[in-house]
C-alpha positions as CSV (number, residue, x, y, z in Angstrom):
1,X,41.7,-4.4,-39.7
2,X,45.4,-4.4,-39.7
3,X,47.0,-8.1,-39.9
4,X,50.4,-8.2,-39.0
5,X,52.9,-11.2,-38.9
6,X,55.4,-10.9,-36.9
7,X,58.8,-12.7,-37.4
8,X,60.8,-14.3,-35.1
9,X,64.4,-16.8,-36.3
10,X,64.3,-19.8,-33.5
11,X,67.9,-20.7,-35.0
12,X,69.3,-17.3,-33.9
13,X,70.7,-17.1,-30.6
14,X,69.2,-13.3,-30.3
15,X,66.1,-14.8,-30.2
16,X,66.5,-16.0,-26.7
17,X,67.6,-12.7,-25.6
18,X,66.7,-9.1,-26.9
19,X,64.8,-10.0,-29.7
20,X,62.9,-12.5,-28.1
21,X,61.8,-10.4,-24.9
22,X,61.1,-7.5,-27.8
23,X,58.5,-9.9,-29.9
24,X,56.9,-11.2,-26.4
25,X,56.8,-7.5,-25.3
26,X,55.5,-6.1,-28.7
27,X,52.5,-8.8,-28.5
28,X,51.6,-7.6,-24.8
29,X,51.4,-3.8,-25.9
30,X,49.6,-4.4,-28.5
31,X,47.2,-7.0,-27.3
32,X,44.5,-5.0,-26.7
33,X,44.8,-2.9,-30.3
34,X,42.2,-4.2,-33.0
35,X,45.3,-5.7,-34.4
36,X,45.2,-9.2,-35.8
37,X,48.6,-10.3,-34.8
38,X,50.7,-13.9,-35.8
39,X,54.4,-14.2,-34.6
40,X,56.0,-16.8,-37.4
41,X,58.4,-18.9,-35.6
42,X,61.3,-19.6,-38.8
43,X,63.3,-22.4,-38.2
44,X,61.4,-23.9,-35.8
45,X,62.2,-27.3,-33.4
46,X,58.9,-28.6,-34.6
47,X,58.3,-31.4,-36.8
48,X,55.5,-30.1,-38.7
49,X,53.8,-26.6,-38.9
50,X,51.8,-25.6,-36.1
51,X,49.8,-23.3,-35.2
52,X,48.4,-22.1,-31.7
53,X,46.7,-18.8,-30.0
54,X,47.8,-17.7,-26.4
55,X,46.8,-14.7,-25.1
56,X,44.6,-13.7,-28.2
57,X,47.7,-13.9,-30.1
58,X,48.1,-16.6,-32.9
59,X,51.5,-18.4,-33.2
60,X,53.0,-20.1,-36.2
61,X,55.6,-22.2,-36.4
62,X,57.2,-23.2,-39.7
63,X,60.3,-25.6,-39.4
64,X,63.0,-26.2,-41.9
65,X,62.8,-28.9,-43.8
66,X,65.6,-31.8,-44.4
67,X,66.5,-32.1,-47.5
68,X,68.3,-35.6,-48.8
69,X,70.0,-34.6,-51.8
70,X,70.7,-31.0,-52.5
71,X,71.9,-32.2,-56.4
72,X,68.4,-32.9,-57.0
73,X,67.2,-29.2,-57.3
74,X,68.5,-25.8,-58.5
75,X,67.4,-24.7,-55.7
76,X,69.8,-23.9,-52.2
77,X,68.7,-25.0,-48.5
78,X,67.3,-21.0,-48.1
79,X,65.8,-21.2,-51.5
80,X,64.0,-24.1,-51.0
81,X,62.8,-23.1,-47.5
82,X,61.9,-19.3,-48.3
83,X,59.7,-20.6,-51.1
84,X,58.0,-23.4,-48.9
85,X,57.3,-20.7,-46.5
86,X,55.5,-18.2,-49.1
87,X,53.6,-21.5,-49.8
88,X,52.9,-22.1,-46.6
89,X,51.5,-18.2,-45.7
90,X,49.7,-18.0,-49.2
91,X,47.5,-21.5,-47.8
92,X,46.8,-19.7,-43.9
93,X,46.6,-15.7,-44.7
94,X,42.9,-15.6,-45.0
95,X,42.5,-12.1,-45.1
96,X,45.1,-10.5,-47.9
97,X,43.9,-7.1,-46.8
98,X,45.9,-4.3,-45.3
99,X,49.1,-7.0,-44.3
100,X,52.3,-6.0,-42.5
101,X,55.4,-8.3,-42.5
102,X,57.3,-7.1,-39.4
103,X,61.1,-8.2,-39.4
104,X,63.8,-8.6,-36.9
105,X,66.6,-9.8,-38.4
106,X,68.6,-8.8,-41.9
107,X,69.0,-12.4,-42.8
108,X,65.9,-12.6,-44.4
109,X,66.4,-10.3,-47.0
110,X,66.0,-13.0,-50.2
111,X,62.1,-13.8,-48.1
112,X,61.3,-9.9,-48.3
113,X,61.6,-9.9,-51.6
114,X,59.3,-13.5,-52.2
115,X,57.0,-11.6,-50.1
116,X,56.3,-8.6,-51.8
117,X,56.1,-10.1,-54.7
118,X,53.3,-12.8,-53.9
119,X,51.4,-10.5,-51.3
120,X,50.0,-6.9,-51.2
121,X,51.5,-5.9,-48.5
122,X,54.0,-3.8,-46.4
123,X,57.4,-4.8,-44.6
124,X,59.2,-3.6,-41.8
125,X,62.5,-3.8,-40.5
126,X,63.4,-3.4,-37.1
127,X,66.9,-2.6,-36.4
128,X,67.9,-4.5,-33.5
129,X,71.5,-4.8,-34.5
130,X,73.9,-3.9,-37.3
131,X,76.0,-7.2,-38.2
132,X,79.1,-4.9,-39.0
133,X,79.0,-3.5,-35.1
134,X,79.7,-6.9,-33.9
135,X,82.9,-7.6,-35.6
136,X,83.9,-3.8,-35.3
137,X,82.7,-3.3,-31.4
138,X,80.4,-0.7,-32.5
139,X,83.5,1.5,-34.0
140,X,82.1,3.7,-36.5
141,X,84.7,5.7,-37.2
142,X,86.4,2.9,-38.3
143,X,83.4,1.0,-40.7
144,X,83.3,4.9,-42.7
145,X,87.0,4.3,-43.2
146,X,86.1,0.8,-44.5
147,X,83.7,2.1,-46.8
148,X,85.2,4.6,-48.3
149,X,88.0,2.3,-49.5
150,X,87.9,0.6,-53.1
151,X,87.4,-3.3,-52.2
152,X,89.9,-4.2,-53.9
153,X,92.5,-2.8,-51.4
154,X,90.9,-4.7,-48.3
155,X,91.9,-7.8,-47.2
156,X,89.3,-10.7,-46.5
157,X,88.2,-9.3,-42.8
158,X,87.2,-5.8,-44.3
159,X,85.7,-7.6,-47.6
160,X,83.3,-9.0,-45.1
161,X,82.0,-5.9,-43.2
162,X,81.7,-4.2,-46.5
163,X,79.7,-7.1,-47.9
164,X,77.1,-7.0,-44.5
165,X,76.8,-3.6,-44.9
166,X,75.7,-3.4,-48.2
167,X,73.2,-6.2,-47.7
168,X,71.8,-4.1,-44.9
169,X,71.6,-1.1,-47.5
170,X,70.0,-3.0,-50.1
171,X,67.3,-4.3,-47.6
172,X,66.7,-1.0,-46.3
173,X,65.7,0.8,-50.1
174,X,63.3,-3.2,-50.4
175,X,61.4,-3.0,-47.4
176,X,58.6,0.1,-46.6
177,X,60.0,1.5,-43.5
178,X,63.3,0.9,-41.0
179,X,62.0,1.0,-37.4
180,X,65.1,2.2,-35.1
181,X,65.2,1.6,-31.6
182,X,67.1,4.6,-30.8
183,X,67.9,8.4,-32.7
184,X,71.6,7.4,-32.6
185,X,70.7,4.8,-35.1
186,X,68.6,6.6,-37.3
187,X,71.1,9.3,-37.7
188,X,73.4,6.4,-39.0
189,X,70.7,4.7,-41.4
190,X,70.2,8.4,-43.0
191,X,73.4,9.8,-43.3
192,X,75.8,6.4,-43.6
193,X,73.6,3.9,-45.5
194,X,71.8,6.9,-47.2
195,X,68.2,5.9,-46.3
196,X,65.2,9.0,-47.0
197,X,64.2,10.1,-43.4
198,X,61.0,9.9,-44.5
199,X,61.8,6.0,-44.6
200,X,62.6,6.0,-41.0
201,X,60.7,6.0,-37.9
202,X,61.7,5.7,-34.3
203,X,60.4,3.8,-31.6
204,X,61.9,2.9,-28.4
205,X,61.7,-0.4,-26.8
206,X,59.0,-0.8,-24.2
207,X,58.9,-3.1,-20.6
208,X,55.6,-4.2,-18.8
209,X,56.2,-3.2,-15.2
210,X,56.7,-6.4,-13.3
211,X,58.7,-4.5,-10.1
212,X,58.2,-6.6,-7.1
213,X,55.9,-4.0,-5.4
214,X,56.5,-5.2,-1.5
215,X,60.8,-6.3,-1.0
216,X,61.5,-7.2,2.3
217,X,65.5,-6.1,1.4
218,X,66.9,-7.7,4.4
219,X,65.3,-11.0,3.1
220,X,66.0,-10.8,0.3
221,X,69.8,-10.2,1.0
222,X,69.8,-12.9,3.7
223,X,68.4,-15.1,0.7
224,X,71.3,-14.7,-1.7
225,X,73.9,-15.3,1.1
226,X,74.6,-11.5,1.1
227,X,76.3,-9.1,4.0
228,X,72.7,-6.8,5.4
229,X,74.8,-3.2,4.7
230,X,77.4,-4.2,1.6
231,X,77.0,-1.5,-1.6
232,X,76.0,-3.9,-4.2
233,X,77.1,-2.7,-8.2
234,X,75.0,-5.2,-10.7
235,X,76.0,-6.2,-14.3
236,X,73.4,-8.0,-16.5
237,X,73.9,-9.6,-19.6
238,X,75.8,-11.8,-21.8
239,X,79.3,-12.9,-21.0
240,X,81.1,-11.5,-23.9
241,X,83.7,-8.9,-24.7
242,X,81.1,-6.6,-26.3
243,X,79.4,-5.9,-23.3
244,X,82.8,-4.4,-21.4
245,X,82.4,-6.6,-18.6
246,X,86.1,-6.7,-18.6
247,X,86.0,-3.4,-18.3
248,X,84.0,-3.4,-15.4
249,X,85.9,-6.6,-13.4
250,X,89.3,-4.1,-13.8
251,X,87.3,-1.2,-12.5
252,X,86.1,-3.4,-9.6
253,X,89.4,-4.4,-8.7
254,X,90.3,-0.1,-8.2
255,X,86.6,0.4,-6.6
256,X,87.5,-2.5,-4.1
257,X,90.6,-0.8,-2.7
258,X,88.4,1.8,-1.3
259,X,85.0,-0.1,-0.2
260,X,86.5,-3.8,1.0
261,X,82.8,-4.9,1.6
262,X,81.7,-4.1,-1.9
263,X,79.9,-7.2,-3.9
264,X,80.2,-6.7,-7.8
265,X,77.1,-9.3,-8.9
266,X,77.4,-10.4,-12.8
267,X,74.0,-11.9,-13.8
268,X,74.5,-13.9,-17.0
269,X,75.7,-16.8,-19.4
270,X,78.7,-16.9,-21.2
271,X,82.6,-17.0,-21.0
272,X,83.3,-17.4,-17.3
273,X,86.5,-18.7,-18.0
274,X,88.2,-15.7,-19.0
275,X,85.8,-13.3,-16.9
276,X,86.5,-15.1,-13.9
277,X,90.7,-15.1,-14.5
278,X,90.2,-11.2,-15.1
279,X,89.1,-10.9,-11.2
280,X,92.4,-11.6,-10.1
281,X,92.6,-12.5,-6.0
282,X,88.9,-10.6,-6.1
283,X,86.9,-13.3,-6.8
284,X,85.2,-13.0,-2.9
285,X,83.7,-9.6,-3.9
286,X,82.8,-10.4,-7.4
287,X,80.1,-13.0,-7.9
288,X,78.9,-14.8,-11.1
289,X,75.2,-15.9,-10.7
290,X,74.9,-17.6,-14.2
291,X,71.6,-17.2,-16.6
292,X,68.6,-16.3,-13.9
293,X,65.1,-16.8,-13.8
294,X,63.3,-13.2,-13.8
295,X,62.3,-13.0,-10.7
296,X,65.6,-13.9,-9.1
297,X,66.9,-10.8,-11.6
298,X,64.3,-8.9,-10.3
299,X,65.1,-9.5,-7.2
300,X,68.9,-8.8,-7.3
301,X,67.6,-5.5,-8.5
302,X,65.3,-4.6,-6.2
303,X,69.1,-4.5,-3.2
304,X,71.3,-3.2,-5.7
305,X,72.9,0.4,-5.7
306,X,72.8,1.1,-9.2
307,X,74.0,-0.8,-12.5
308,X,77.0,-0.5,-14.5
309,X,76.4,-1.1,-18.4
310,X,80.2,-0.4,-20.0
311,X,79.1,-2.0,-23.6
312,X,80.6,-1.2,-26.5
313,X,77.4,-1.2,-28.7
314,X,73.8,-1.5,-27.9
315,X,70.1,-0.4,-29.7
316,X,67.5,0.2,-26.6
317,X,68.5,-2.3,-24.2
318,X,66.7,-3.7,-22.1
319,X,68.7,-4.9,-19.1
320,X,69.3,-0.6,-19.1
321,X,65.2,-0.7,-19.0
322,X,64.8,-3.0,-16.4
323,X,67.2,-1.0,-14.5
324,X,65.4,2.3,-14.8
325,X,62.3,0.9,-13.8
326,X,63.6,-1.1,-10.8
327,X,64.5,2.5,-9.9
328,X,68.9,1.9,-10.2
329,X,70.9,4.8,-11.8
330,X,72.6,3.2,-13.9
331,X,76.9,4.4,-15.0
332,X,76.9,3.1,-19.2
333,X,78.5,4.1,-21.8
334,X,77.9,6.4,-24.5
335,X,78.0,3.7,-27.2
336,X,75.0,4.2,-29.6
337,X,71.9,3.9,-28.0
338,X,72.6,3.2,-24.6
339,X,74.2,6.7,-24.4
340,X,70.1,8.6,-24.6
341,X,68.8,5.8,-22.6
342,X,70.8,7.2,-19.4
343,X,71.2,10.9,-19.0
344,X,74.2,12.0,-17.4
345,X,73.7,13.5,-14.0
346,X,70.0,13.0,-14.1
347,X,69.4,8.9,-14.2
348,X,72.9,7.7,-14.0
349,X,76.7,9.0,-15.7
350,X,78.1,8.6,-18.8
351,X,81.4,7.2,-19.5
352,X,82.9,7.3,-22.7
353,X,83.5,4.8,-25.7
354,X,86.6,6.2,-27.3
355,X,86.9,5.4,-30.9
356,X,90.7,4.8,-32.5
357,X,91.3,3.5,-36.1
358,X,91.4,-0.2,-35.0
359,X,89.8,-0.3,-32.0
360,X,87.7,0.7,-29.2
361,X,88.3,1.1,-25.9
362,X,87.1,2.8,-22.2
363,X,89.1,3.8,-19.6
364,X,89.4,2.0,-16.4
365,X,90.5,4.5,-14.1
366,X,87.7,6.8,-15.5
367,X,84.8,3.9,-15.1
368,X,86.1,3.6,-11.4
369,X,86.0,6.9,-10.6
370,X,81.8,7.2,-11.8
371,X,81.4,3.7,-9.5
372,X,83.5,5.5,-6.5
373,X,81.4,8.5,-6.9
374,X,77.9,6.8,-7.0
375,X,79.1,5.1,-4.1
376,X,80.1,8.0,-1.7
377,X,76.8,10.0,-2.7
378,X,73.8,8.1,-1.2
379,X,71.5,10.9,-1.7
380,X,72.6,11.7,-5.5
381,X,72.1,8.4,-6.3
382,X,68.9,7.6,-4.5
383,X,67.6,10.9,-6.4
384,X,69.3,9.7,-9.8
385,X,66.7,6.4,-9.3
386,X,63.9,8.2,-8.4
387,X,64.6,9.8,-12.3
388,X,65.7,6.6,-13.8
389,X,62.0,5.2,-12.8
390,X,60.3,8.3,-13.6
391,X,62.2,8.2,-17.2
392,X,60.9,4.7,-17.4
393,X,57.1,5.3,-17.2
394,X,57.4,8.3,-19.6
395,X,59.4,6.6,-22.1
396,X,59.9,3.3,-22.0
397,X,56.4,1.8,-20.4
398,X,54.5,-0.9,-22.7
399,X,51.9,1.2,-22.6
400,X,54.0,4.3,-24.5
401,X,55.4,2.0,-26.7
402,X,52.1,0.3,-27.8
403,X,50.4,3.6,-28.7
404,X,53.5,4.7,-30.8
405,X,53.6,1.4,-32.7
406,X,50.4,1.4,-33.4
407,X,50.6,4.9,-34.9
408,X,53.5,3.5,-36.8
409,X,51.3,0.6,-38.4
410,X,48.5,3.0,-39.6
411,X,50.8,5.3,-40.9
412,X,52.2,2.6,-43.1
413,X,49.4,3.7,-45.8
414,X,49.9,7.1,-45.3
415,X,52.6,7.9,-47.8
């Protein structure tokens, strides 16, 4: 039997979001393999180490410890932690036999190596996020440039990116295999960070279907305080720049010259502050809804048009999932992943990200003119969702992705 530990970093704000949904949803597609699976909570809010089974899963949660004087011991705060948590596994891994260590995040590269070292076993990484893209927006062109630049002639800023991509390098040639969530990605990890492809392996993010399977629309609409026969364009996610939202409240603005009666709905938490100051006099046709509950999301979907996903870098998201299977075309970017997740004229339309030395950027005029578009053609766009949820069930299902990941555990031995 394969046993696989599964780690999650409760101190990480990504663990409330993608990663999070991505650990919860790896558990349910795999729940009824003859896996024997343990998510390890890092840094948890507990007070002791605990341990629990829900679902036929077990949970492990392994908090950081406080320690009173850091003078006493060689040792640093990750130091000291890393090594109480080999100690802790060594005492509650019963069965040393055919182990996987799955990571999510790159911070944990000094615990990989502790790992392999005490246990037989194998580690995975998968990529979720590349910590360069968030300081960069995604701009490629512009980390090469970086990298191809002695150190010494790059001020502090660039020193940085350098230094995170390297540490991403180095853990990729420790661990056993990189798990990408997309092809665009893997492309990058084999011809930028100069990974084997044989290293590489790539599985997409998979959603249980939860659709609402009976919507009363005009309920539903009446519900949320919304006119019966308004278009309705949806944005989900987190209220920062690197999700283009300003990019979509300036596109608004244009769109709402020609359809008056338009409501622009922004599900999310973040900076409403600046968002909302972007909307200008348009604030009546552009509403924020704050963090919601899944089914009030689910809801919004099920009386929206289509989507609109302008970010500047994403893996396999899955707001753009939860789109698809809600049955939404959805008009995204061609950043990274996101750009296969939608195909252009089929399940939604492309807009693109266009890359200059410093910066990256899409065009506003452009972005309107895809929302105007959908907007005039009902029938196109109806047919576009029909896609988007038939793309969903043959791609992006649990059930596809827990067949493919459990290919991707046995085949662990293989090489």
């Amino acid at each position: 039997m394969i046993n696989l530990y599964v780690i999650d970093n409760k101190n990480w704000r990504a663990s409330a979001f993608g990663i999070g949904t991505y650990i919860t949803e790896l558990s349910l597609a795999l729940n009824q393999s003859n896996l024997n699976i343990t998510i390890i909570y890092l840094n948890s809010n507990s007070t002791s180490v605990l341990q629990s089974i829900e679902n036929g899963v077990n949970h492990w949660h392994i908090p950081r410890p406080k320690l009173e004087n850091n003078k006493d011991t060689k040792l640093n705060d990750d130091d000291y932690y890393y090594k109480s948590v080999v100690y802790i596994l060594r005492q509650n891994i019963i069965d040393k036999e055919n182990i996987i260590f799955h990571f999510n995040y790159y911070e944990f590269s000094q615990l990989v190596r502790m790992l392999k070292n005490v246990f037989d076993c194998k580690v995975v990484l998968a990529v979720h996020y590349q910590s360069w893209s968030f300081k960069l927006s995604g701009n490629l062109t512009r980390l090469q440039k970086i990298i191809s630049k002695p150190v010494s002639n790059l001020d502090s800023f660039y020193t940085k990116r350098v230094a995170l991509f390297n540490n991403e390098k180095e853990l990729y040639n420790t661990i056993d295999k990189v798990l990408c969530l997309s092809k665009y990605t893997a492309k990058i990890i084999q011809s930028i960070y100069k990974v084997k492809k044989r290293k590489i392996s790539t599985i997409y993010n998979g959603l249980e279907d939860k659709t609402l399977k009976i919507v009363d629309k005009e309920l539903v609409r009446k519900k949320y305080y919304l006119p019966l026969k308004s278009p309705i364009i949806f944005f989900a996610g987190r209220l920062v720049p690197d999700k283009g939202l300003s990019y979509l409240i300036q596109a608004s603005k244009k769109v709402l010259e020609q359809f008056p009666n338009a409501h622009v709905i922004i599900a999310g938490s973040g900076d409403y502050d600046t968002f909302i100051k972007d909307c200008g006099n348009r604030w009546m046709n552009i509403h924020f809804t704050g963090l919601l509950e899944k089914s009030e999301l689910y809801e919004l979907y099920s009386i929206a048009d289509f989507g609109v996903m302008p970010s500047l870098h994403e893996q396999c998201s899955y707001v753009a999932i939860e789109m698809m299977m809600h049955g939404l075309p959805i008009i995204g970017s061609t950043t990274t992943g996101l750009k296969e997740l939608i195909v252009n004229g089929k399940t939604g339309l492309h807009v693109p990200v266009v890359e200059f030395e410093d910066n990256v950027e899409i065009e506003i005029s452009l972005l309107a003119e895809k929302i105007i578009y959908l907007l005039k053609n009902e029938v196109e766009r109806k047919n576009m969702g029909i896609n988007a949820r038939k793309r969903y069930r043959r791609l992006y299902s649990s059930s596809i992705m827990g067949e493919k990941m459990i290919e991707f555990y046995q085949s662990l031995w293989e090489d």
